[in-house]
FIDRENLO-712086 format. One line per field, with one value per residue (C-alpha): x, y, z; chain; residue number from 1; residue in three letters. Coordinates in steps of 0.2 Angstrom, whole numbers, plus 5000, padded with zeros to 4 digits. Layout:
c1	c(X,...);
c2	c(Y,...);
c3	c(Z,...);
mol	c(A,...);
seq	c(NUM,...);
type	c(ALA,...);
***
This chain:
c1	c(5000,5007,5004,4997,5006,5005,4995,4981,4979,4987,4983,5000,5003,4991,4978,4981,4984,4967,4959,4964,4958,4941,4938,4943,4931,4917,4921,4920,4904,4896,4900,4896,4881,4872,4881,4871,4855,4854,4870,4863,4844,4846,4834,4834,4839,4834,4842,4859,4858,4855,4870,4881,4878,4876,4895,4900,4901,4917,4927,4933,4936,4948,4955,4960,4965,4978,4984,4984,4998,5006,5007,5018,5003,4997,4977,4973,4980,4972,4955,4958,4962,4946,4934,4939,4935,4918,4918,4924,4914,4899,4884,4879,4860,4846,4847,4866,4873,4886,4905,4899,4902,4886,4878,4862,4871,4882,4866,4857,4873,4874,4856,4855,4871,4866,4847,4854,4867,4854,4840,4852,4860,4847,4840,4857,4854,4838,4845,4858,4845,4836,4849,4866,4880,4891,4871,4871,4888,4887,4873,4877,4895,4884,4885,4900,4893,4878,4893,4899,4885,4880,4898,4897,4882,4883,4899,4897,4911,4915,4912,4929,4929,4944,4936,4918,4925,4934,4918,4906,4921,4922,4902,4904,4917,4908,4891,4905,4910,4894,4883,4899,4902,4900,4887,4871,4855,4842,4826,4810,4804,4822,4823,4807,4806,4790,4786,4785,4802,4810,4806,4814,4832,4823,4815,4833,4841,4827,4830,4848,4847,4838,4849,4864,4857,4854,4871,4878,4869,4876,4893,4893,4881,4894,4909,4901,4893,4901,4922,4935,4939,4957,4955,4961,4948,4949,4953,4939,4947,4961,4976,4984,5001,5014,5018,5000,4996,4974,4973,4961,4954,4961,4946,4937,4940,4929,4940,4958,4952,4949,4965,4978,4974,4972,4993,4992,4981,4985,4977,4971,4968,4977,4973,4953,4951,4938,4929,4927,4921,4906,4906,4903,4890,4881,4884,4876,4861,4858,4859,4847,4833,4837,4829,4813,4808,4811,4794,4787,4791,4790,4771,4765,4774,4787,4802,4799,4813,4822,4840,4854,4853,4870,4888,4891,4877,4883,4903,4896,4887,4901,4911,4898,4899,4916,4920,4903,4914,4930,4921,4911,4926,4937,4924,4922,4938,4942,4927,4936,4952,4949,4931,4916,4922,4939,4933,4914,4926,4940,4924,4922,4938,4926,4916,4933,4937,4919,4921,4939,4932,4917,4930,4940,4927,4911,4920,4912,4929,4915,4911,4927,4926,4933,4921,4922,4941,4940,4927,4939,4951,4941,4939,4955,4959,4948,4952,4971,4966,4955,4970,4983,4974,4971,4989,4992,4981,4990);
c2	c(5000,5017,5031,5049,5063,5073,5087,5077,5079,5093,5104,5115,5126,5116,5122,5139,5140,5132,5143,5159,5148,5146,5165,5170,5156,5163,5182,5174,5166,5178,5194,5180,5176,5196,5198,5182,5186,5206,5212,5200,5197,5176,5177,5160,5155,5138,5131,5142,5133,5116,5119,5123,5108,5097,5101,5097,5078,5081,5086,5067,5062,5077,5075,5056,5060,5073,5062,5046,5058,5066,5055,5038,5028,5018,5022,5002,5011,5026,5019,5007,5019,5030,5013,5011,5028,5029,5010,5014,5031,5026,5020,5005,5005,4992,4988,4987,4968,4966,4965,4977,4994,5007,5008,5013,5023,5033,5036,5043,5055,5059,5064,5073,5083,5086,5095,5103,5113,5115,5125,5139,5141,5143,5157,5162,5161,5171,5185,5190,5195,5206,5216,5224,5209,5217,5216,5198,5193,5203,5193,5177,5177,5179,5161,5163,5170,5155,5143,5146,5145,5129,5119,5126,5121,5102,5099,5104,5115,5131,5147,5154,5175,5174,5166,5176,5193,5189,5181,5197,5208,5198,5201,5219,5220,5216,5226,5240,5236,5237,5250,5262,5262,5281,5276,5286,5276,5289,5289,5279,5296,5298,5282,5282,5264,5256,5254,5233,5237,5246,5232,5218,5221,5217,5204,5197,5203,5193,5176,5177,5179,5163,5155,5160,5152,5136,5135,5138,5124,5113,5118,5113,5096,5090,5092,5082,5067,5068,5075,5060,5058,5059,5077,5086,5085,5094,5110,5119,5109,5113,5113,5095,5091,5094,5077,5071,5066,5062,5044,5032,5029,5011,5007,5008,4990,4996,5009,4999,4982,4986,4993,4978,4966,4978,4984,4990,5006,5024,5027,5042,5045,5061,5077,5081,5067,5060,5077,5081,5062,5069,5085,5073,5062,5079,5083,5067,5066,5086,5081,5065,5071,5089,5093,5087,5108,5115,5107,5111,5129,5133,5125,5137,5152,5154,5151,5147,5137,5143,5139,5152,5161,5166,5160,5174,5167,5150,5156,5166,5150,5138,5153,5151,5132,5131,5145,5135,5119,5128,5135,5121,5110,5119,5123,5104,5101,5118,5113,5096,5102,5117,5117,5127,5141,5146,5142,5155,5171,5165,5166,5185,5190,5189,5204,5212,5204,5209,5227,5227,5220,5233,5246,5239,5234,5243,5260,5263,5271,5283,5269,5268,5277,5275,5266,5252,5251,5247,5235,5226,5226,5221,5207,5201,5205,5194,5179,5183,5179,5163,5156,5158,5151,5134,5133,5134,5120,5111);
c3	c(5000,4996,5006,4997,5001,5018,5006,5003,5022,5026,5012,5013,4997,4988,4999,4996,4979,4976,4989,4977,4961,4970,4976,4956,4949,4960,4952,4935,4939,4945,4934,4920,4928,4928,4910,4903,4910,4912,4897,4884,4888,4892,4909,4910,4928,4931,4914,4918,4935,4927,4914,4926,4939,4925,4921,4938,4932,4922,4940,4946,4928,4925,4942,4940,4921,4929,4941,4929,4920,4934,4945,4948,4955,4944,4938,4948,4963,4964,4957,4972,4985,4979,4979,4999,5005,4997,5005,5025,5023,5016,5027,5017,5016,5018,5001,4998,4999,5011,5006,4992,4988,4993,4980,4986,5000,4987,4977,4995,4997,4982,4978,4998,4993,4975,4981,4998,4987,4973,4983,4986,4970,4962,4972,4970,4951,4954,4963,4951,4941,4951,4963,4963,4962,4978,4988,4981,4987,5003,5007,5002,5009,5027,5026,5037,5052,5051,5046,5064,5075,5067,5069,5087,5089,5079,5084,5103,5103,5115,5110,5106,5108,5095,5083,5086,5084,5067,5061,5066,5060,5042,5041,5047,5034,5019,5024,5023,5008,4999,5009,5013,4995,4987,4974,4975,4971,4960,4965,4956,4948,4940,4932,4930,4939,4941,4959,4956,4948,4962,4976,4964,4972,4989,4982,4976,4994,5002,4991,4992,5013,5013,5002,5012,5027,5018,5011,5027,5033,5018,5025,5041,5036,5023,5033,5048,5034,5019,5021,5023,5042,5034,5031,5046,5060,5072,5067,5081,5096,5106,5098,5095,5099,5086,5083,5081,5063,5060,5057,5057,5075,5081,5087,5070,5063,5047,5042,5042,5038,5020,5018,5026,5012,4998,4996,4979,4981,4985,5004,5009,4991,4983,4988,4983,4973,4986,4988,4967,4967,4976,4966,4950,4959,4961,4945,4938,4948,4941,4924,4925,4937,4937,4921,4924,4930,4915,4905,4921,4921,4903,4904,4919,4911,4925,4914,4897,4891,4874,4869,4868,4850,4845,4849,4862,4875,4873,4877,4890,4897,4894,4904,4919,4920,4918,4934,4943,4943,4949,4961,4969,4965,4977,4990,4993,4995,5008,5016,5022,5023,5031,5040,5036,5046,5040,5021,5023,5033,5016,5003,5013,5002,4985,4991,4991,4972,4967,4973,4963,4947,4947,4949,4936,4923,4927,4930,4949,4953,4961,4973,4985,5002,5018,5023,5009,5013,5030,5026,5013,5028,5039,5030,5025,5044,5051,5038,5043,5061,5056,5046,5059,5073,5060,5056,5075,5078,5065);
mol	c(A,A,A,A,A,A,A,A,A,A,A,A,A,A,A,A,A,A,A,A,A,A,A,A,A,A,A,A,A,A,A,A,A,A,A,A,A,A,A,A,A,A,A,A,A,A,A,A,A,A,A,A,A,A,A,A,A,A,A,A,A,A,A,A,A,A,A,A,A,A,A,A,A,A,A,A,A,A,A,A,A,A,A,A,A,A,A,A,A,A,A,A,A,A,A,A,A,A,A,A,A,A,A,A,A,A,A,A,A,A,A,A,A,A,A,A,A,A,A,A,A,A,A,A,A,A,A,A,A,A,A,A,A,A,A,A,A,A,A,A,A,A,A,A,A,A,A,A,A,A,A,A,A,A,A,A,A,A,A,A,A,A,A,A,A,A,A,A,A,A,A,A,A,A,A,A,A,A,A,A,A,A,A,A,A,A,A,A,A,A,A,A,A,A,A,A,A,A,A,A,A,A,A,A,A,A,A,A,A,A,A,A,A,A,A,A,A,A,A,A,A,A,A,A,A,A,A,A,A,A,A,A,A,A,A,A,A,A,A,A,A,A,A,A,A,A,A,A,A,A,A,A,A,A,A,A,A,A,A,A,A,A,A,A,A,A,A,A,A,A,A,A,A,A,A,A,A,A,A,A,A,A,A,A,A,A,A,A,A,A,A,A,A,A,A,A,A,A,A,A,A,A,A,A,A,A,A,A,A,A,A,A,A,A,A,A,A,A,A,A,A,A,A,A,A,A,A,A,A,A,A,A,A,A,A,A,A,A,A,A,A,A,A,A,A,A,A,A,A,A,A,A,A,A,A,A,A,A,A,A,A,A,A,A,A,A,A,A,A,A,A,A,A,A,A,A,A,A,A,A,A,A,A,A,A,A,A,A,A,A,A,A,A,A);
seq	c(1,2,3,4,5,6,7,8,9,10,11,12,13,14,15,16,17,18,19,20,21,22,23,24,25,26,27,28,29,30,31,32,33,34,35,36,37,38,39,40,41,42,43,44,45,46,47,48,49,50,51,52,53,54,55,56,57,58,59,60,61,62,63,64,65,66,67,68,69,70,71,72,73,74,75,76,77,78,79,80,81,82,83,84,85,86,87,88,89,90,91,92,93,94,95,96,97,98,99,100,101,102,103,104,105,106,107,108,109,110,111,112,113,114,115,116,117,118,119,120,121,122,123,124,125,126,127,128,129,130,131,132,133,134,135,136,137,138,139,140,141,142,143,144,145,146,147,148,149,150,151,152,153,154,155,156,157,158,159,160,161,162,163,164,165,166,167,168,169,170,171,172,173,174,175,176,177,178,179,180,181,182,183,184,185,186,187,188,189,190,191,192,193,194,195,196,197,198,199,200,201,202,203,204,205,206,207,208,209,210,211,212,213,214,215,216,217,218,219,220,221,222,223,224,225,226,227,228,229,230,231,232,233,234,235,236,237,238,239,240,241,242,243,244,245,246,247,248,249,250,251,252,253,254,255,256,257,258,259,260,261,262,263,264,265,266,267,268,269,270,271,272,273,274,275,276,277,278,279,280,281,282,283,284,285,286,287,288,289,290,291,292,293,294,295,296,297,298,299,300,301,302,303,304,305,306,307,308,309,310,311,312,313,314,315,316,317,318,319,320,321,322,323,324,325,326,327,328,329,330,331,332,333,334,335,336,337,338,339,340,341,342,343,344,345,346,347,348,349,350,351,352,353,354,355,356,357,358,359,360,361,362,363,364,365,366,367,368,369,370,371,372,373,374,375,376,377,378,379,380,381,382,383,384,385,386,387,388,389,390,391,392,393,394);
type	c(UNK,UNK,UNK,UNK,UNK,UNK,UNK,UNK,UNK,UNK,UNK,UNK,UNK,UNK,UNK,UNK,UNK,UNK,UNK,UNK,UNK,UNK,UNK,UNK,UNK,UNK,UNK,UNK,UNK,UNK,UNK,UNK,UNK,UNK,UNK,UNK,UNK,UNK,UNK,UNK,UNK,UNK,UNK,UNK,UNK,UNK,UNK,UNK,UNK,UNK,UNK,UNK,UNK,UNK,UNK,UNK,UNK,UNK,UNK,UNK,UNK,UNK,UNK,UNK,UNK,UNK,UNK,UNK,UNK,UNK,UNK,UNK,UNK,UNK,UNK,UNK,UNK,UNK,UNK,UNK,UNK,UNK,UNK,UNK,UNK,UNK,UNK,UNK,UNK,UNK,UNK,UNK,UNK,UNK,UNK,UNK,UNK,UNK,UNK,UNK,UNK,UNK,UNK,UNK,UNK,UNK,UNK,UNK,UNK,UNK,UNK,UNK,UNK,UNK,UNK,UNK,UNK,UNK,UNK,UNK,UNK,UNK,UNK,UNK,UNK,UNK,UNK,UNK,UNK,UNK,UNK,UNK,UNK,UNK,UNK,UNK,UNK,UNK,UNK,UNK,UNK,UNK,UNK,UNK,UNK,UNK,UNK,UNK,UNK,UNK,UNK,UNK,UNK,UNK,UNK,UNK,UNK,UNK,UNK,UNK,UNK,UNK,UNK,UNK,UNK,UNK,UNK,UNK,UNK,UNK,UNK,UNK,UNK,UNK,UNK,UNK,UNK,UNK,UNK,UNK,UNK,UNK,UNK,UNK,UNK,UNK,UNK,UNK,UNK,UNK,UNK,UNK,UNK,UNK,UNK,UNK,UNK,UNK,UNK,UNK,UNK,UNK,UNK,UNK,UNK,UNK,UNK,UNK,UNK,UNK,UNK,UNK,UNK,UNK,UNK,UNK,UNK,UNK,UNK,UNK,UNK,UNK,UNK,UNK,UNK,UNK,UNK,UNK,UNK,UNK,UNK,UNK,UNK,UNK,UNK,UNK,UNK,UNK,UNK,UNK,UNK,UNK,UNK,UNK,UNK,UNK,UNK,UNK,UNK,UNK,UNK,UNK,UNK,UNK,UNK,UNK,UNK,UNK,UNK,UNK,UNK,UNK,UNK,UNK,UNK,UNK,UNK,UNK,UNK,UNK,UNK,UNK,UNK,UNK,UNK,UNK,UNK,UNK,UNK,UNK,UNK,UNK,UNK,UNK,UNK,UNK,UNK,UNK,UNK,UNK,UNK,UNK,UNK,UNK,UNK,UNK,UNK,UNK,UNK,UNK,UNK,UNK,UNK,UNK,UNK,UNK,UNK,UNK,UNK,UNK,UNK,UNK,UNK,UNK,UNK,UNK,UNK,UNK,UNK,UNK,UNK,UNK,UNK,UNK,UNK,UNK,UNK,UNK,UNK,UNK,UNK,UNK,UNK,UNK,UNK,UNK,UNK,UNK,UNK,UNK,UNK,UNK,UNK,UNK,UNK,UNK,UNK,UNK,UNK,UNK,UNK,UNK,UNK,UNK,UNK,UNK,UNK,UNK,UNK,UNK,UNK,UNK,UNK,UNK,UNK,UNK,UNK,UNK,UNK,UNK,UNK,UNK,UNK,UNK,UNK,UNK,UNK,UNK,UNK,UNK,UNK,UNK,UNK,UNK,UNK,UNK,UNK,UNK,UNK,UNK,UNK,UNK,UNK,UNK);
***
């Protein structure tokens, strides 16, 4: 048996670099996103939604085609190492043989993880369309502050004061960064807005609150039922000593059985090859059951299904899914490697990037104040803080 590297534990450098790729994926996606549906006309949330978790079936393939190229392992041993993970993590169900892989059980997870993580992206999907991007991503990113009081809460921990104040600070931070911001909002009579127009961006504020609280939910739920117990545990208890590496607990005959007659298999497998195995099960699940809305809402005149009409909508798309799957790709992963609470404050750090990019593309140089400074500080502050009490844990 071959043992993966520490970084597919640890996360190191890896960890990091990934973590940048996911906060610049989720910019992508969702300055795509409003351009699609509000820039070039294509309102059509539900199949934008459906594309883009479609396409999160290519993410284990990808992954174990990269590491069948870089990697000495041999595609039998990583395939192997991946089959007993699902296996020792997997509660078998009623209908699964014994001495078999899951099935049934991987089908459960999969389909739980597939609708818990659809519910709010689509509001997410929604809101885009009818608020400011920063009001979208202020409130979605409040997932961090729900994040915390539900790992506290599931996973009986202490409230820590450190660790409380960063995450209040972080959310302070990024209401900062969007209702500090210089930008005067004309009034109805200007625009000459509708007043069913003018309460569409609370309509989309309301929907995307909801959604953040759901996906904070997902967070903390996946991390406790569906993140390897390889990935570093731990990381909201005391620090561990030094020299302690996470292991399997002795007393688990389930989880090391597998793996002392089975020497030819990479074990843990490689670093978030487990969590985008998942991200494709959700991916597949979305694309075989997912569709059957769209008849539904094209029959009742809620979203009537047409097609993109030139090569600049479907690019646009393709651009969406593609940033979607980096972006939900990494999150998984962060989420076991890192916990639901450091990876929500370190998803803060897209208000900053999505307060930059409007500067930069949308020309709302008018929009920077004090105000939305300190809030960008604030919130790489309190990240800074979050990140160094985990490393000290380590």
């Amino acid at each position: 048996m071959s043992v993966a590297d520490s970084s597919s534990t640890a996360g190191g450098i890896t960890a990091g670099v990934l973590f940048a790729l996911t906060l610049v994926s989720f910019v992508v996606e969702s300055q795509l996103t409003q351009y699609v549906q509000t820039g070039l006309g294509f309102r059509q949330p539900y199949f934008v939604f459906y594309i883009v978790h479609s396409a999160f079936a290519i993410m284990c393939p990808l992954h174990f085609l990269f590491l069948m190229i870089k990697s000495k392992a041999s595609p039998r041993a990583l395939y192997r190492g991946l089959y007993v993970s699902l296996c020792t993590h997997i509660s078998p169900t009623a209908f699964d043989s014994p001495a078999s892989f899951p099935i049934w059980g991987f089908v459960r997870l999969g389909t739980i993880l597939a609708i818990t993580i659809a519910i709010p992206a689509l509001l997410w999907f929604i809101a885009v369309t009818l608020a400011p991007l920063t009001d979208v991503t202020a409130l979605w990113n409040t997932n961090a502050f729900f994040a915390y009081i539900l790992t506290v809460k599931l996973f009986k921990l202490k409230w820590e004061l450190r660790r409380l104040v960063s995450v209040v600070i972080a959310t302070a931070g990024a209401a900062l960064v969007v209702y500090g911001s210089g930008s005067s909002t004309p009034t109805d009579a200007e625009t000459g807005v509708t007043a069913e127009q003018a309460n569409l961006p609370l309509v989309g504020d309301l929907l995307t609150l909801v959604a953040s609280i759901i996906y904070g939910i997902y967070q903390v739920l996946y991390k406790m039922y569906a993140a390897l117990p390889t990935d570093p545990e731990n990381l909201d208890s005391p620090p561990m000593d030094a020299a302690y590496e996470p292991i399997f607990d002795p007393t688990d005959d389930l989880a090391e059985s597998p793996v002392t007659d089975k020497p030819e298999m990479v074990y843990p497998p490689p670093f978030g090859l487990y969590a985008n195995a998942l991200t494709s099960a959700i991916g597949v699940f979305t694309l075989l059951f997912l569709w059957v809305p769209i008849p539904i809402l094209h029959y009742y005149g809620l979203e009537t299904f047409r097609l993109p009409t030139n090569l600049q909508m479907v690019l646009v798309i393709a651009g969406i899914a593609l940033s979607g799957v980096a972006f939900n790709a990494g999150l998984m992963i962060l989420l076991g490697v890192w916990g639901p609470i450091v990876t929500s404050v370190g998803n803060l750090l897209t208000i900053v990037l999505v307060f930059i990019s409007d500067i930069t593309f949308g020309g709302a140089v008018q929009n920077i104040t004090a105000w939305s400074l300190v809030g960008s500080g604030a919130i790489v502050a309190a990240f800074g803080v979050l990140a160094y009490d985990m490393l000290r844990r380590r």
